[in-house]
N, C-alpha and C positions, 0 to 999 in steps of 0.2 A: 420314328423317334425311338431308342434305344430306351430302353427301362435301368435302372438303376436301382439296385435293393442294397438299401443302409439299414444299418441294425445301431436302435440309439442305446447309449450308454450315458442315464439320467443321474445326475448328481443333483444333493439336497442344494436348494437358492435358499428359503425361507418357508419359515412358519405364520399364520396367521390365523386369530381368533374370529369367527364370523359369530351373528346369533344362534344358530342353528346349530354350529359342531366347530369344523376348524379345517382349513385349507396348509395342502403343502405342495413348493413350487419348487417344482425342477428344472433341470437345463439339461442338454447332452451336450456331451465333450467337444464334438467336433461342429456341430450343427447351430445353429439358433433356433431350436427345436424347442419351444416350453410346455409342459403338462403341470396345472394344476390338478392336485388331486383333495376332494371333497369328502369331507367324514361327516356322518350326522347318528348322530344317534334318538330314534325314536322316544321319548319320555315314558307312556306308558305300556307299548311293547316288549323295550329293551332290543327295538331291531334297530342293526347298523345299514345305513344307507353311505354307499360311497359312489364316486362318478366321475369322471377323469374329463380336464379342458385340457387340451392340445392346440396352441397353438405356435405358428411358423412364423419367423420373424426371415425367411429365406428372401432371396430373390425370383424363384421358380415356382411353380405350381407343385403343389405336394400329395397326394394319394395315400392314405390311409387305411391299410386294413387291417383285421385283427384276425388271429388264428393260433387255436393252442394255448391264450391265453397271452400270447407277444404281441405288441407294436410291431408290424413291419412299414419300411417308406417303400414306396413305389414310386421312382423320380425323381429329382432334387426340388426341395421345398421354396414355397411361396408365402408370402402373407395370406394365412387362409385360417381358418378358427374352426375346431369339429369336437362336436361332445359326443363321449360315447360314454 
């Protein structure tokens, strides 16, 4: 099976207020690729906690790696959900 490496390009969807901090949803341009991304900010530390959902609204199975700090796909995506 041939590998496929797509490079997403996430645009803002929405903002939304949770208890804890506050969520913000993306899309890539080409793909049905979505990443929430979670902010939280600690009360008495003052530490930020953040954490990314990624999920594939694709027809294919999708592989997910990270390196460098990027998203890369491995594959064309599937309905599949990965927190990193």
């Amino acid at each position: 099976m041939p590998t496929e490496i797509a490079i997403w390009v996430l645009h803002y969807q929405s903002y939304s207020e949770a208890p804890d901090g506050f969520d913000v949803v993306l899309k890539d341009i080409h793909y049905e690729i979505y990443v929430t991304l979670h902010y939280a900010i600690d009360k008495e530390s003052g530490i930020l906690a953040r954490s990314a959902i990624i999920e594939s609204r694709e027809p294919q199975a999708v592989t997910v790696e990270q390196g460098c700090g990027r998203l890369v796909v491995l594959c064309r995506p599937a309905t599949t959900r990965s927190t990193i």
